[in-house]
Structure formats: structure tokens, C-alpha cells
VEXNU-292759 format. One record per residue (C-alpha): x, y, z; residue in one letter. Coordinates in pm, whole numbers, plus 50000, padded with zeros to 5 digits. Layout:
BEGIN
XYZa/...
***
This chain:
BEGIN
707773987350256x/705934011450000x/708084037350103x/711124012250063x/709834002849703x/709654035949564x/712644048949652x/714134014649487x/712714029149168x/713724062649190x/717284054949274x/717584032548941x/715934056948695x/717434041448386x/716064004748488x/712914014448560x/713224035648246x/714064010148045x/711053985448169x/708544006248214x/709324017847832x/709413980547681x/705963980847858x/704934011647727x/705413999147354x/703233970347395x/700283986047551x/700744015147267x/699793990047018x/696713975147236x/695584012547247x/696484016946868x/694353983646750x/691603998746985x/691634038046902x/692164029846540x/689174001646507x/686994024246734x/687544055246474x/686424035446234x/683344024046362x/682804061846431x/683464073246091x/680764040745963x/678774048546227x/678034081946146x/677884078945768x/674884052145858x/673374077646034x/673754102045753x/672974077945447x/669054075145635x/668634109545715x/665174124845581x/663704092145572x/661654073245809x/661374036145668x/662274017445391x/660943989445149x/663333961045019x/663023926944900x/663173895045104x/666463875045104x/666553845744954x/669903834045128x/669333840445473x/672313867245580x/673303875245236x/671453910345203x/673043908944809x/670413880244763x/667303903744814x/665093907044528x/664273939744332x/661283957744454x/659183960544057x/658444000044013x/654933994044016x/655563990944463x/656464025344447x/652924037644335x/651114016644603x/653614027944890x/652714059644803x/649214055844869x/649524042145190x/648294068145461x/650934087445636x/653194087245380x/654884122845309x/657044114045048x/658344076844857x/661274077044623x/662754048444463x/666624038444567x/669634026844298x/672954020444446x/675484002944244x/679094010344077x/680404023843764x/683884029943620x/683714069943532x/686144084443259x/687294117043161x/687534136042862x/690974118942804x/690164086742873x/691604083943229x/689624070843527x/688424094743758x/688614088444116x/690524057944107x/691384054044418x/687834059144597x/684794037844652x/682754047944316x/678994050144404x/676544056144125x/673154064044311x/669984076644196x/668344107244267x/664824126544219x/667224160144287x/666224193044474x/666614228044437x/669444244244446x/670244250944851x/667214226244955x/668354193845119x/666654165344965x/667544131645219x/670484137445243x/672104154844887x/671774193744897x/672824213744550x/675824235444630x/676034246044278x/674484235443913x/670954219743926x/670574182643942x/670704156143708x/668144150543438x/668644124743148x/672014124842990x/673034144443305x/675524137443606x/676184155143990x/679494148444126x/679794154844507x/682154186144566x/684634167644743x/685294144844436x/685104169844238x/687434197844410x/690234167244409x/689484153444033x/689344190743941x/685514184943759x/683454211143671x/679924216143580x/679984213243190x/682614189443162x/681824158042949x/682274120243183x/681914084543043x/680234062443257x/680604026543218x/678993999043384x/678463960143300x/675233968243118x/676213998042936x/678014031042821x/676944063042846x/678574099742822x/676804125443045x/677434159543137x/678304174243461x/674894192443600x/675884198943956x/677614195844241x/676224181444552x/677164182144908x/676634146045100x/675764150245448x/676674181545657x/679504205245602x/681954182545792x/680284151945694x/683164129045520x/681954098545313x/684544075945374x/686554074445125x/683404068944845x/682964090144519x/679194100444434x/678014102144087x/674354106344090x/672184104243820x/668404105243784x/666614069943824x/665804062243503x/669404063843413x/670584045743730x/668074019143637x/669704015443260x/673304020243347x/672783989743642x/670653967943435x/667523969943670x/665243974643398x/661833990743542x/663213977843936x/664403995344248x/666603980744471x/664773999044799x/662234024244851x/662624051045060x/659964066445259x/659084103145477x/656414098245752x/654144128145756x/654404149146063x/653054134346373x/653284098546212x/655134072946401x/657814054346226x/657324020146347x/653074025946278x/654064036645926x/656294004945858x/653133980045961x/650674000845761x/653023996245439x/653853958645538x/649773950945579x/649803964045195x/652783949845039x/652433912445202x/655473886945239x/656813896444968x/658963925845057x/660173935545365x/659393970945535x/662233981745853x/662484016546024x/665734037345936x/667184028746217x/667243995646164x/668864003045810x/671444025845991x/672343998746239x/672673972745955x/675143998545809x/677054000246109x/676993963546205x/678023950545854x/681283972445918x/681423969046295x/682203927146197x/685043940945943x/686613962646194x/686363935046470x/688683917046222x/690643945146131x/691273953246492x/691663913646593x/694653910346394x/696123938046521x/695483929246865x/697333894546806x/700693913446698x/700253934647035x/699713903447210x/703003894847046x/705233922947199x/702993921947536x/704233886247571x/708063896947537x/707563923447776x/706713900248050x/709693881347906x/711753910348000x/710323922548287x/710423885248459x/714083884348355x/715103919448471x/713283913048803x/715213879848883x/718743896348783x/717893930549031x/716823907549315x/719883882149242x/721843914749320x/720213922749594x/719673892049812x/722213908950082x/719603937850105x/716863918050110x/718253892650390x/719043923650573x/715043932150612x/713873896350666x/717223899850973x/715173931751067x/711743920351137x/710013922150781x/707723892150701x/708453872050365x/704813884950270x/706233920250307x/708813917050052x/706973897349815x/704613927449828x/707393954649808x/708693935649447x/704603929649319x/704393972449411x/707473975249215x/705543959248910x/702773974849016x/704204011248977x/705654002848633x/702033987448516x/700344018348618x/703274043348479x/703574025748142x/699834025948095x/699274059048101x/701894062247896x/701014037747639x/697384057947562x/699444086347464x/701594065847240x/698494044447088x/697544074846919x/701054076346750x/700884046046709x/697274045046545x/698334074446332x/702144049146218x/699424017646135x/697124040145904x/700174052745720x/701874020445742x/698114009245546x/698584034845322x/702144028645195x/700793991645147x/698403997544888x/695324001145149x/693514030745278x/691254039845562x/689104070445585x/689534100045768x/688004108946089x/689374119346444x/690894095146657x/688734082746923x/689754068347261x/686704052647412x/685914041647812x/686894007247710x/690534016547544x/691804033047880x/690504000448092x/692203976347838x/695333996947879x/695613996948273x/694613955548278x/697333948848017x/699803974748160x/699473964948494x/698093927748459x/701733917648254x/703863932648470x/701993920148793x/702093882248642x/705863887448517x/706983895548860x/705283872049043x/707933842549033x/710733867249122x/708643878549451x/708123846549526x/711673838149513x/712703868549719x/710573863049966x/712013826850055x/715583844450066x/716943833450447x/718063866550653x/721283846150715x/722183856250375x/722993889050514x/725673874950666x/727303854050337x/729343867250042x/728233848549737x/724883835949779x/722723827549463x/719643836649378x/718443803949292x/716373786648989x/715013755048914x/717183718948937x/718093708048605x/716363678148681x/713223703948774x/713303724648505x/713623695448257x/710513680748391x/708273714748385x/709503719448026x/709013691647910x/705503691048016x/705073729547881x/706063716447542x/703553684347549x/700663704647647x/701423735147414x/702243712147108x/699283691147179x/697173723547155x/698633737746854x/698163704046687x/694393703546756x/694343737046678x/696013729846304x/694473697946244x/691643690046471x/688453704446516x/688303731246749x/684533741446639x/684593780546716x/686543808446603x/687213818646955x/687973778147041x/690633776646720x/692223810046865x/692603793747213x/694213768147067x/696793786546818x/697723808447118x/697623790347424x/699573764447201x/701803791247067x/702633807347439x/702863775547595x/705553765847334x/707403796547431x/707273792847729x/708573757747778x/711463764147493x/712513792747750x/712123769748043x/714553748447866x/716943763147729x/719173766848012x/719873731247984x/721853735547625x/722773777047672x/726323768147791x/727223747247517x/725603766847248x/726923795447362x/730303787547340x/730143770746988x/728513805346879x/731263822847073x/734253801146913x/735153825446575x/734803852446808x/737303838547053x/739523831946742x/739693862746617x/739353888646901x/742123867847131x/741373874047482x/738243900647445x/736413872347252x/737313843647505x/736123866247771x/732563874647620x/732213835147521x/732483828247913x/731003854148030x/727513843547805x/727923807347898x/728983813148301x/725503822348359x/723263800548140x/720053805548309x/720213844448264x/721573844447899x/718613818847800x/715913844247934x/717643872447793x/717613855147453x/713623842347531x/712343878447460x/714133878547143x/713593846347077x/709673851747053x/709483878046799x/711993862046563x/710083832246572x/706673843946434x/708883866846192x/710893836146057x/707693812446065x/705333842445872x/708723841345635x/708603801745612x/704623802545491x/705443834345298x/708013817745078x/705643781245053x/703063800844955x/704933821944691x/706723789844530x/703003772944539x/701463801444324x/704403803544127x/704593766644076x/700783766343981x/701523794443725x/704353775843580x/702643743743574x/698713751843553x/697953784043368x/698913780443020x/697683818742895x/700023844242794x/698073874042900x/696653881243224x/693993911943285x/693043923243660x/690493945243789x/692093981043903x/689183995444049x/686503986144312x/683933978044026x/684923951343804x/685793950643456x/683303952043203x/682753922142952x/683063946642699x/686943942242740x/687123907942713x/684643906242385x/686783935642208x/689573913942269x/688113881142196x/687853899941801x/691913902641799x/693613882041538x/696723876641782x/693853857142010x/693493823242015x/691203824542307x/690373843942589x/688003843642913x/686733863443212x/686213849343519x/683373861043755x/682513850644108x/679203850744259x/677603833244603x/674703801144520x/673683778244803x/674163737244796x/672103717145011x/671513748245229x/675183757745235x/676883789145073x/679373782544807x/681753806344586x/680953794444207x/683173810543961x/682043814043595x/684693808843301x/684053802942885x/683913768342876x/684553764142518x/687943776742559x/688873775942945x/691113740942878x/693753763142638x/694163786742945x/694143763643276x/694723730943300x/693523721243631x/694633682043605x/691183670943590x/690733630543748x/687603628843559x/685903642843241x/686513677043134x/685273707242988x/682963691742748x/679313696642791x/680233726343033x/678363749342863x/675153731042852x/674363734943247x/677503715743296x/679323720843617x/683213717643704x/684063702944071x/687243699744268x/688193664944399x/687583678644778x/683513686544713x/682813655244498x/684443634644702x/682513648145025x/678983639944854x/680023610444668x/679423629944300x/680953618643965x/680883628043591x/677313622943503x/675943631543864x/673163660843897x/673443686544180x/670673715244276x/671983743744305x/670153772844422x/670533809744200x/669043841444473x/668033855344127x/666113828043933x/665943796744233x/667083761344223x/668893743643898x/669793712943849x/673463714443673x/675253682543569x/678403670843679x/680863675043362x/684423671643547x/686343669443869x/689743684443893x/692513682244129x/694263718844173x/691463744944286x/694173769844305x/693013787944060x/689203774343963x/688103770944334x/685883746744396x/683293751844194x/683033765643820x/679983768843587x/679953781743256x/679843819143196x/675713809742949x/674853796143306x/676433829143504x/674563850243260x/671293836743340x/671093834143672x/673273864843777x/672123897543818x/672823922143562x/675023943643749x/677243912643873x/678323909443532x/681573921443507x/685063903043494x/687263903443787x/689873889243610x/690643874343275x/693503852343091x/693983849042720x/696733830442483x/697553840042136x/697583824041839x/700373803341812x/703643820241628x/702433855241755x/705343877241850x/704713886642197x/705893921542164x/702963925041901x/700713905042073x/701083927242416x/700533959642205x/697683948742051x/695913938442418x/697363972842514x/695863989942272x/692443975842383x/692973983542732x/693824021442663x/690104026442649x/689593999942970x/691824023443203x/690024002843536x/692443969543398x/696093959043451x/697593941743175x/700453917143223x/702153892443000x/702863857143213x/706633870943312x/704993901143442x/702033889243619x/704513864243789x/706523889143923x/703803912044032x/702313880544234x/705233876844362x/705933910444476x/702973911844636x/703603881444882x/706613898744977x/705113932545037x/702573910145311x/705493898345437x/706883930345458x/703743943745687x/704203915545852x/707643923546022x/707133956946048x/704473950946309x/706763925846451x/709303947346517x/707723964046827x/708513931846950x/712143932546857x/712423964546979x/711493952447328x/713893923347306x/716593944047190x/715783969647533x/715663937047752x/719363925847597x/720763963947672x/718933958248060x/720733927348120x/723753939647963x/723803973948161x/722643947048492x/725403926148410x/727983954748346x/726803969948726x/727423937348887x/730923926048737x/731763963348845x/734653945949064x/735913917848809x/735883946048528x/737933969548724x/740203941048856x/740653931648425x/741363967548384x/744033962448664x/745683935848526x/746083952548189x/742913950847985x/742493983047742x/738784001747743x/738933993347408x/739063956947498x/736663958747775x/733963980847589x/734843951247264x/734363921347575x/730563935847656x/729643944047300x/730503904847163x/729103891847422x/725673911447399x/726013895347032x/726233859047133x/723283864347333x/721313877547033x/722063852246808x/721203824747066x/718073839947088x/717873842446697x/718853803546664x/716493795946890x/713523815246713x/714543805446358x/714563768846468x/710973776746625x/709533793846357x/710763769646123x/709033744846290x/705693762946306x/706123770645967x/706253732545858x/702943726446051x/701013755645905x/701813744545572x/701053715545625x/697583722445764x/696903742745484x/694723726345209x/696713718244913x/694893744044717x/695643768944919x/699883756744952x/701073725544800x/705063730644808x/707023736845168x/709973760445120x/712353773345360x/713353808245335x/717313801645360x/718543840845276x/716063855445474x/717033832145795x/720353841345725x/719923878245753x/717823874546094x/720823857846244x/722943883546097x/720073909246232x/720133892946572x/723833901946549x/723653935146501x/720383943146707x/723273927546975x/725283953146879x/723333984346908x/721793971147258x/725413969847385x/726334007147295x/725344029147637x/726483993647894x/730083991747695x/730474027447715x/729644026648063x/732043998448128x/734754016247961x/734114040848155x/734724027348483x/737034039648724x/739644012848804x/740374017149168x/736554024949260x/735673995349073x/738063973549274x/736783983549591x/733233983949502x/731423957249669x/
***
């Protein structure tokens, strides 16, 4: 039977092409998600390592929010002196790490596009690797000095001598260029971060940290253990700071990324997931049309002595073969297709750092169980129907391979779509607990919905069908009519056809149905909530200084104007987002549709809540609430107004006095900021005078309200663009499983298309017949997904908060063009089986049996 089996595959080469490539495509984007999150972690892995090297332990404060490492406190400079004291120490040095927007000469920002690190440094000689930082050329920084490393530099075209303005939330400062300092080894890469390193006492002024350190670094002598040297210093220092090895630091490093990537890589696997699950759409369909034609064959070796168990296995080693074929394909294609996703990143706005592609142990096992596992599973049903075929079928013309009752299939359906509804409504609205338990739902749901939507719709393909089919019949006379029948004569194999398409055009049509309720939410919020005319965001990875905001504040086209900052407190043990405004002016700039009090008293420890919060621990106007600052402790703030709309304020605001004083210097910068002019400015001259402002503020984007609208509305199209375009591996596959059946279909009408040939039929007719009715199939399938995603579209909005998405919209142009897609993908997956049926001989067609 193996024998048997293989030379099945090699005498259809196309077919088995054709599978084994719509295979192929979906484990190439399980290997992507994998290679490309597994790079990552390499590149962050080994930057870790680097960022500790030379040192042996180091000193920090304690966190005050348990997990939040931003809440540790400042180690005071006078820990530096005792450290050093302790015996076995080699060498202490005090750590700054923060950000800073850096200028040049002209007033541009330098680097803009990188991770700007401002760090501190002791320096080195020239040559002599200090840590980490080794001189290439120039000396280090001293005072009103600045190193840039040499890879910044070569691409920002810096040289020593040149003048840079550094500019952080505390202060300004121009500083020379000193040096130039390599991070690392040669082909050490820092991941996409820009180093500007000054000495500590400037660090400490430019970041606010007074006479502090953020860590202390320490150098065991030789011979001293690492672990012996972090207990010595801990016995000295007390509870009050915390002493941990380096590579405990390093593995911190790695771990905070290593939870980003999982994400990162998560949400990729979920669109591969995507095109796996049309595959085995495909793959199930194309084995139950190959075995429908040949049940003669297969009769013919139960007549002969072969056991039903031997042909189920000779269809499973069919799959089998594919599985294995297509997943050692698909790891060569995962690096393409790692390589498309980081440009396809790129061309979004994003970027990821360089580093070489890595295919680890894991990646090549993932590959064979998904290769082989969905093609196994997808074949299964087929088998077991081929294996039940009688071997007096060898004897029949015309036997069926047959499906499911009507009656049957309604039953199993229906039951599919109960289960997988019920799931998907827990998942939405219930409580699933866990991440992993609210995935199980959303997916299992999802797939089950599929899944039962395919099982049913046989029952309404022939009638749908030939409704779609009608203009078609209308206008192309006999070639139409004869594609309309030929869709709806087989109902059960045009349904699963359009099932493959049908799953990718739902998730594209429901990510376009939240797309469009969440764009005319935020639009509707800035039409009916935000009353400023200007609106400032944050260009760079830093923040914006205040300094912007106050040098605007002293325009006389201002009537008032406000930064908003965001920072983490805990309430009643639980971490909350507060986000600071001016509260003497934030009611002529939002109006949040407060349901009691207001603004008033805000800036006296007052604090704004949304509806959702108060309501949850019974607080009104008047009401006290702790809340708890990682910089200065608990507070007691007063309840000055509750507000409906937390679209834009969150859930929790406080006054930018209170921010001020309980913040860290370095947290205070502006990520944003809104301002209105004085009524009867000309907004022309109102917009140039902001501008001219921001000319020295390069790190900010300035928009009037028209722009900013458009921009935020841009931008939910451009995720929606992403979006598709990493659904349209799975459209691809759909489109190859519509050209399989079609090429199937063509190779078993052989005889009726050479007898409509005979009877007078053109091969412009015939090749017209196969290409509308490839189309009718598509658009069935595209029918069926819009309706689907429509539908999951209304219950994710609806399970969002109303913060979050308070108007449900339905994308009408954009469902119109993926039926009109559908059409067309019809079109192109019809080409090669028209041609071929144009093609066809007309008296060897006849006789062909």
C-alpha cells in the first residue's frame, strides 16, 4: 500500500503541488513568528550579557510596588563610599540611566529614530575597556563634555568637537563632543539604542537625581566569589537596598524582553493559526474530491484482498508525505518570511533590531507537528470514508462518494454552532480567569464557529448559488447558465471550497468592522469631547519637556493649554494608570461629561474619577481615597469629580501640583498636550505662532484639530492595513484550494466538457463556463465570511468597554470591495484549469472514462 500511495503522488504532481504548497505557507509563518521572536531574544539576550560585563554585583533600591522595578528608590551617593569599603571590592561606580532629547547645531534632533540612552560614566583611557565602554577615539567626558558611541555617530555624521544640546525634563545643557566610544565588542549591536554618555555629575543634573544613583555597580577582586561579595555588601547596607549578582541583572534584562517577545510572537502565531486552519480546510476538501474520483480504484483493492484498514492507511500516508514535505519546506520559507514581517514592521512605522536569524531545536519540532499534525487530522474523515467504500463499487458506473444526510449534517452543525457560540460568548463577556483560559475560549469558539458554518452550508449552497449566478446567466447566455449549475449541482463540494475562503475573509471583514467602530468612536469623542484647537504629541522615545508647554502657555493667541503625563500609583494594593492634567484649565480643553462635580478643588489634592472606578468602591464627590506614590508613599486625595467618557482622561486624573510632587524628576515630561486660543484668533496665526515654538521642540508634532483628526484616523487604517496583509497568507491558500477544486473539477467533467465541445460550445465559451463559475464559488465564500465577520464584529464591540468603543459601524465600502475581491481572487484561481479545459481534445475527451 506504501508503494501504492506514493506512486498516487507522483503521478499527480500538480495536486500534490498545489497542497503540499498551501501547507507550506502556513507552517512558513509558524517558523517566521518563531525564528523572528527567537532572534530577538538573542539580540536582548546578548546585549544583557554585554550591559553587565566587568561587573560582578550590583546595589539598587528596594521596590516599593512589588514587580514594578521603575518603583525602586535611589541609592543616596553617600552608599557608594561604604560599598567601597566593603572587603573584596575591586572597584564601585555609581550607575545613571535615563533619556534625553539631543540636538544639533541646527536645531534638528539627532538620532530620532533610536532608543536615546543618556548614561553615566567614570571614562577610561583611550583603548582601555572600562565595563563595558572602550575609547575608540577622543578622551571621555568631563563636565560640559559628551561621548557618542561610533555607531551613532558614523550614521548622524558627529564628530568630536561638534557642539550638541541636550535636553531633558530637568534641564538644558550644550556640551561638546569628547569622544567616541565603542559599546560592547566589535560586532556587538545595541539594539537599536543611541549612547550619549556623560560624566555622573552631569547625568545626575540633566535627570534630576540630585546627589542619587540609580544602581551601583561593583568588581569583585580576584579570587572573590560573586555571590560571597553580594552578602558581605547586603550585611552592610541592611533592608534598605537590595544587592543581586550580574547575572541576575542580565537575566532580568532578558526576561523583561523575553515577556514582550512572547507577545510579539503570540500574535503572530494567531494569524498563522489563521492560514493553518484553511489549509486543513483545503486539504480535507481536496482529499474528499480525489477519493470521490477514485472510488472505482479503490473498490477494485478492497475486490482484491486489501483490508479497509489498509486503505485508510494508504490516504493518512498520503497526508502523511505532504506533512513531512511541506515542513521542511516551510523552515526554509519562515526565514523569508521572518525577513517579509520585519520589513512589513518597518514600513509600518516600527522597527526591530538587527541580528542573525536564528532557528532554534524547538522551531524545526513546531514545524513537523503543525506540518504533519494538520494534514494528518484534515485527512482523517476522507480515509475514513474510503475505507467503508464496498468493492462492489468496482463493478457500478456512478457511485457517490457520500456525505452526511441533510437531516445529519443539520444536527452536527447545529450543535458546532451552540457549543462554539457559547464559548465565544464566555470568552467576550464572561469570566474566563486566565490569559491562556480567555484564548481557549476566543479560539475554540472562533474554530468551532467555522467549522459548523462549513458543516452547514451545504444546506443553503444550491440556492445561493444560483441567486449569485443569476446576472451572470443573464448576461453570458448559455456559458453563464452553465457555470450557475455547475456551482449549485454539487453543493456539498462548492460549500467546502468556499469554507477555506470563507475563514480568512471573515477575520479580515470582522478586524474591518472593529476598525471602523473604533475609528468613528475616537472621532466621535474628538468631535464631541475635546474642545482644544491644538494638539502636541511626543515624536521621540523620551517625552516632551514641560518647557514646551510653559513657552507656550506665555503666547497671547493662548487661552489655555496643558500637558498630560502618565505615571503607575497603587489603590488598595492594586496598580492603576493616573494621568496628570492643569486643573485650572483642563475643563476649556476636554469635557469629559462629568455626572458629578468637576474640576474645582482639583488642584488642591483633588482627584478626577471615571463612573466605572467610583462606582466599583462606592466613592462620590467629597469621598477620600489613599493612594500610594513609589516616590513619597501613601496620600490621601479627595474625590473632586466623576466623569462618564474615560476616552481620553482614563480612569483616573490628578492634578499636574500633585504629579509634581510625588513623581520623580525625570518622569516629568509631557506625552502629550492640547491647547485652545483665545477666542477670535485666526487659526492660520495661531498655528504659526505654536509652530514657531515648536521649531526649537523638534521631539513634538504639532496639529491643529482637522489635522490631528486625520492623522488618528490614518493611523487606524494603517493597523488595519497590517492587519490584512498578514491575512492574506490565508487568502492565498483559499485562492490555491479554489484553483484545486477547479483543476479537480475540470479533470472529472473531462467527458461532459468534450461532449459540450461536441455539440458546439466554443473554447472561448468553455474556458468563460470554468472561469464564472470559479467566481460564484468565491463570492459564496466571501458572503459567507462578510456575514461572519460582521457578526463577530458586533460582539467584540460590544464587549468592549465604552471607553474603549462606544459607536458600532459597519464598514459598507470596504465589504463591498471583498466581495468584489472574492470575485476576482475567483478569477485568477481559474486561469491554468480554464486553459486546460480549453485545451481539451474533443474526441479524447469523449471517450475518456
Amino acid at each position: 500500500m506504501l508503494k501504492l500511495t506514493l506512486r498516487q503522488l507522483l503521478s499527480h504532481k500538480i495536486r500534490f503541488a498545489m497542497t503540499t504548497f498551501a501547507v507550506v505557507l502556513g507552517v512558513s509563518f509558524v517558523v517566521g513568528s518563531f525564528t523572528l521572536a527567537d532572534s530577538l531574544r538573542e539580540v536582548f539576550g546578548t546585549l544583557g550579557d554585554d550591559i553587565v560585563e566587568g561587573t560582578d554585583a550590583e546595589v539598587r533600591g528596594v521596590e516599593q510596588f512589588e514587580g514594578d522595578a521603575s518603583s525602586r528608590q535611589l541609592v543616596d551617593e553617600s552608599v557608594l563610599d561604604v560599598v567601597r569599603g566593603v572587603d573584596g571590592v575591586e572597584k564601585a561606580a555609581g550607575e545613571v540611566n535615563g533619556s534625553a532629547v539631543v540636538l544639533d547645531a541646527a536645531g534638528e534632533q539627532v538620532a530620532a529614530d533610536s532608543f536615546p540612552q543618556l548614561i553615566a560614566w567614570e571614562g577610561a583611557p583611550p583603548g582601555e575597556t572600562d565595563g563595558n565602554l572602550t575609547i575608540i577615539e577622543g578622551a571621555a567626558a568631563r563636565g560640559e563634555e559628551i561621548a557618542v558611541d561610533v555607531d551613532t555617530a558614523a550614521d548622524e555624521d558627529i564628530t568630536i568637537g561638534d557642539t550638541l544640546t541636550v535636553r531633558s525634563a530637568a534641564e538644558t545643557r550644550e556640551l561638546t563632543v569628547s569622544g567616541l566610544v565603542r559599546f560592547g565588542d566589535e560586532d556587538t549591536g545595541l539594539a537599536g539604542a543611541a549612547l550619549w554618555i556623560v560624566d555622573p555629575p552631569t547625568a545626575q543634573a540633566l535627570l534630576g537625581l540630585g546627589d542619587s544613583f540609580q544602581t551601583i555597580s561593583v568588581q569583585a577582586a580576584d579570587g572573590v566569589d560573586p555571590v560571597e561579595l553580594t552578602e558581605r555588601i547586603g550585611d552592610q547596607l541592611g533592608a534598605d537596598y537590595e544587592v543581586v549578582t550580574s547575572e541576575a541583572v542580565a537575566e532580568e534584562f532578558s526576561d523583561e524582553f523575553s515577556s514582550i517577545i512572547d507577545i510579539f510572537r503570540n500574535a503572530l502565531l494567531a494569524f498563522a493559526l489563521v492560514a493553518l486552519v484553511v489549509s486543513a480546510f483545503l486539504i480535507n476538501n481536496t482529499f474528499n474530491i480525489v477519493l470521490g474520483q477514485r472510488i472505482r480504484e479503490l473498490a477494485l483493492l478492497r475486490a482484491l484482498g486489501a483490508a479497509s484498514r489498509q486503505v485508510t492507511f494508504a490516504v493518512v500516508a498520503e497526508a502523511v508525505a505532504v506533512g513531512l514535505i511541506a515542513s521542511l519546506a516551510g523552515v526554509g520559507f519562515g526565514l523569508v518570511v521572518a525577513l517579509g514581517l520585519k520589513a512589513l514592521i518597518a514600513s509600518q512605522g516600527g522597527g526591530l533590531p538587527d541580528g542573525p536569524l536564528v532557528v532554534a531545536p524547538l522551531t524545526w519540532v513546531a514545524a513537523f507537528v503543525v506540518g504533519v499534525g494538520v494534514t494528518t487530522v484534515a485527512s482523517l474523515a476522507p480515509a475514513r470514508k474510503a475505507s467503508t467504500i464496498p468493492p462492489v463499487a468496482a463493478m457500478r458506473d456512478g457511485m457517490a462518494f457520500g456525505g452526511a444526510s441533510g437531516r445529519r449534517r443539520f444536527v452536527i452543525g447545529t450543535a458546532l454552532l451552540a457549543v462554539g457560540a457559547a464559548m465565544l460568548g464566555y470568552g467576550l463577556f464572561g469570566d474566563p480567569g486566565s490569559t491562556p483560559a480567555l484564548l481557549t475560549m476566543l479560539g475554540g469558539g472562533a474554530l468551532g464557529v467555522f467549522v459548523a458554518v462549513a458543516a452547514l452550508s451545504p444546506l443553503v449552497a444550491r440556492p445561493v448559488v444560483r441567486t449569485l449566478g443569476a446576472p451572470l446567466a443573464r448576461v453570458f447566455g448559455t456559458a453563464g447558465r452553465l457555470s450557475r449549475e455547475n456551482a449549485a449541482r454539487s453543493p456539498q463540494r462548492t460549500a467546502a471550497t468556499a469554507s477555506a475562503l470563507m475563514v480568512g475573509l471573515a477575520l479580515v471583514a470582522m478586524a474591518a468592522t472593529v476598525g471602523e467602530s473604533l475609528k468613528q468612536s475616537f472621532l466621535g469623542v474628538i468631535d464631541d469631547t475635546i474642545t482644544a484647537d491644538v494638539f502636541v504629541t511626543d515624536e521621540s522615545f523620551v517625552g516632551a519637556s514641560p518647557m514646551f508647554v510653559d513657552e507656550v502657555s506665555q503666547l497671547p493667541e493662548i487661552e489655555a493649554v496643558t500637558g498630560f503625563r502618565f505615571g503607575q500609583v497603587r489603590v488598595d494594593g492594586d496598580g492603576k494608570e493616573v494621568l496628570s492634567a492643569d486643573g485650572t484649565v483642563l475643563d476649556e480643553l476636554i469635557d469629559p461629561n462629568f455626572v458629578e462635580g468637576g474640576t474645582e478643588g482639583l488642584t488642591d489634592d483633588g482627584l478626577l474619577l471615571h463612573e466605572d472606578p467610583a462606582t466599583e468602591r462606592g466613592l462620590h464627590v467629597g469621598d477620600t481615597v489613599e493612594v500610594v506614590f513609589a516616590e513619597t508613599g501613601a496620600r490621601t486625595l479627595t474625590v473632586t469629580g466623576i466623569y462618564e467618557d474615560a476616552s481620553i482622561l482614563g480612569n483616573w486624573l490628578i492634578d499636574q501640583t500633585t504629579f509634581e510632587a510625588n513623581f520623580p524628576p525625570q518622569a516629568q515630561v509631557d506625552s502629550i498636550a492640547a491647547a485652545t486660543f483665545v477666542e477670535g484668533t485666526d487659526l492660520n496665526a495661531g498655528m504659526a505662532a505654536v509652530d514657531a515654538v515648536g521649531e526649537r521642540y523638534p521631539e513634538v508634532k504639532i496639529e491643529d484639530r482637522a489635522e490631528f483628526r486625520a492623522n488618528q484616523k490614518a493611523q487606524i487604517d494603517q493597523t488595519l492595513y497590517t492587519i490584512s496583509i498578514l491575512l492574506v497568507f490565508a487568502v492565498i491558500i483559499a485562492a490555491l484550494g479554489i484553483a484545486n477544486t477547479m483543476a479537480l473539477s475540470v479533470f472529472e467533467r473531462t467527458r461532459e466538457l468534450g461532449l459540450l465541445r461536441a455539440v458546439g460550445m466554443s473554447r472561448r465559451q468553455l474556458r468563460r463556463m470554468v472561469r464564472w463559475e470559479s467566481v460564484i464559488v468565491a463570492v459564496f465564500g466571501a458572503v459567507l465570511g462578510v456575514g461572519l465577520g460582521v457578526v463577530f464584529g458586533i460582539g467584540a464591540v460590544s464587549a468592549m468597554p465604552d471607553s474603549v468603543m462606544n459607536t458600532f459601524a459597519i464598514p459598507t465600502g470596504t465589504l463591498i470591495v471583498i466581495l468584489v475581491g472574492a470575485g476576482i481572487v475567483g478569477l485568477v484561481a481559474a486561469y491554468l484549469p480554464a486553459r486546460r479545459a480549453g485545451k481539451l481534445d474533443v474526441l479524447r475527451a469523449i471517450a475518456h472514462d
